[in-house]
N, C-alpha and C positions, 0 to 999 in steps of 0.2 A: 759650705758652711752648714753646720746642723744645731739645731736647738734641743736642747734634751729639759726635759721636766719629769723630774719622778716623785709616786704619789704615795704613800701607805697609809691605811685607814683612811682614805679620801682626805689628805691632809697635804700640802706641798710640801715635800725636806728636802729636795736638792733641784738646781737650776742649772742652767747653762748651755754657751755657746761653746762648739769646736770649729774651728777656721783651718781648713785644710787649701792652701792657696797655688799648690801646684795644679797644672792641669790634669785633665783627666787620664785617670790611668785605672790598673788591676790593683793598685799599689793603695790609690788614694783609693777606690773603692774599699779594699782589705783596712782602710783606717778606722774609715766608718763605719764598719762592719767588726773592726774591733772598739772603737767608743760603745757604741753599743752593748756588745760581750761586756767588756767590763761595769756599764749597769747596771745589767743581767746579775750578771754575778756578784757584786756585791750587795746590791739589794733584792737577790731574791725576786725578781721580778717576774710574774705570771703574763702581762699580758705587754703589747706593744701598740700605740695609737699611731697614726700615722696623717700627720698634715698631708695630703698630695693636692701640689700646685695645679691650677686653671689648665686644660687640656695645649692651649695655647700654648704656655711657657715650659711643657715639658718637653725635654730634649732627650734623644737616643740615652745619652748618659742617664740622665734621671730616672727613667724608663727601668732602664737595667740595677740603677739602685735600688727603688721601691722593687723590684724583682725577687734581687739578691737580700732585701728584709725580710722581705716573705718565706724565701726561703729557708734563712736562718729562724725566722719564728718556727717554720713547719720542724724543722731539724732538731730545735730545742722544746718542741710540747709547749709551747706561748702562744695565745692566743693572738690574735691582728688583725686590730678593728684601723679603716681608716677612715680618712672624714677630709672634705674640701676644701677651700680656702674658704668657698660659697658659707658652706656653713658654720664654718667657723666666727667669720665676718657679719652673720646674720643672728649669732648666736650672742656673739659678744662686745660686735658695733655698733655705731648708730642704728637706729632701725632705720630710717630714714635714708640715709647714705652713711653705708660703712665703710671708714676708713682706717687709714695704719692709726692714727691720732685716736679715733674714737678707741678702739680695739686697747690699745695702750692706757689708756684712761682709764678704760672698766675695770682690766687684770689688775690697774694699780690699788682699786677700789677695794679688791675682791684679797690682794696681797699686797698688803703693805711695805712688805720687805722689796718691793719689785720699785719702787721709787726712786731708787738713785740712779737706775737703768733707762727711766722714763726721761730725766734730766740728761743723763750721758746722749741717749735717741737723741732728742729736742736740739742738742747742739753740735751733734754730728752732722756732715755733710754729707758723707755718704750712709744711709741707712744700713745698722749693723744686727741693733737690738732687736729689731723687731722677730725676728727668727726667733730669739726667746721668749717675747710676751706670744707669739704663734705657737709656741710646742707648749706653753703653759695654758693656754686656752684651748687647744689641742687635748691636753691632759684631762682638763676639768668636765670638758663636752664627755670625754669616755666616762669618766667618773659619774656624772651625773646621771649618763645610763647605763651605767651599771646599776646605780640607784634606783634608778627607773624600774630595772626587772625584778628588784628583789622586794620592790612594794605592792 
């Protein structure tokens, strides 16, 4: 599963999960590697942020995805900043104890359009949403220092 959030003018205009439910392959790699591409290319997109999960939960596969982003950033002149769960969660959770709930709550704050997602989470069983309230906090942390350098 991948979360995507794309920004222009530090503004959110598009969202979204991809659910690739096969197992791993060169195939399902190549999918998400073309989700991507086609971002890229229809929005013109300069740079690429990148959630990477706690050292723990990353697996060979994962390893070699964040890889293979990099290298398609390097291939296409896109910039690739990445950023932790750690700081993502610290950024946009509880301060206190960050969790999926807190995290969820802030983005909703911050985008209101992200509401009906927070509702669908809330009465899911198994946890689907949160990948996208992650790549849209994801987004914002880049965004914000991006902001940062040009003040």
């Amino acid at each position: 599963m991948i979360g995507c959030a794309v920004y222009t003018s530090n503004q959110l205009v598009d969202y979204s999960i991809r659910l690739h439910k096969q197992k791993w392959s060169q195939d399902k790699k190549d999918m998400f590697l073309a989700t991507i591409q086609s971002f890229v290319e229809y929005y013109t997109i300069t740079d690429i942020a990148l959630a990477i999960p706690h050292a723990y939960y990353q697996t060979a596969e994962c390893r070699e995805l964040i890889e293979a982003i990099g290298e398609f950033a390097l291939n296409n002149d896109l910039i690739i900043a990445t950023y932790s769960m750690a700081e993502i969660y610290q950024a946009f959770g509880n301060r206190v104890k960050p969790t999926r709930a807190s995290l969820i709550k802030r983005m909703v704050l911050f985008y209101e359009e992200l509401e009906r997602y927070e509702m669908k989470e809330l009465q899911n069983k198994h946890k689907y949403y949160i990948k996208l309230f992650e790549a849209v906090a994801c987004g914002s942390i880049h965004v914000l220092k991006i902001q940062e350098k040009q003040s």
